[in-house]
Steps between C-alpha positions, in 0.01 A plus 500: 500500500365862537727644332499245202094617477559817509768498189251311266247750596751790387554314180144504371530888483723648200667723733595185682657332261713822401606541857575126501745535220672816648595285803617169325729710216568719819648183718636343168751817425562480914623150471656492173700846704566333822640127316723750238836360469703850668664764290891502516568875592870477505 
């Protein structure tokens, strides 16, 4: 529950929200990466 708190606290700051967006385009490109159908190399 902490932690929730402390997130909407970081998004009433501009720099927040920035840093918020970093991370969920961040994690969005890591998943998108990690659930890619693999490359045949042969």
């Amino acid at each position: 529950m902490g932690a929730i708190l402390d997130v909407t606290e970081l998004l009433k700051e501009p720099s927040g929200i920035i840093g918020a967006l970093v991370i969920i385009v961040a994690g969005y490109f890591f998943v998108k990466w990690v659930f890619a159908e693999p490359e045949d190399k042969e």
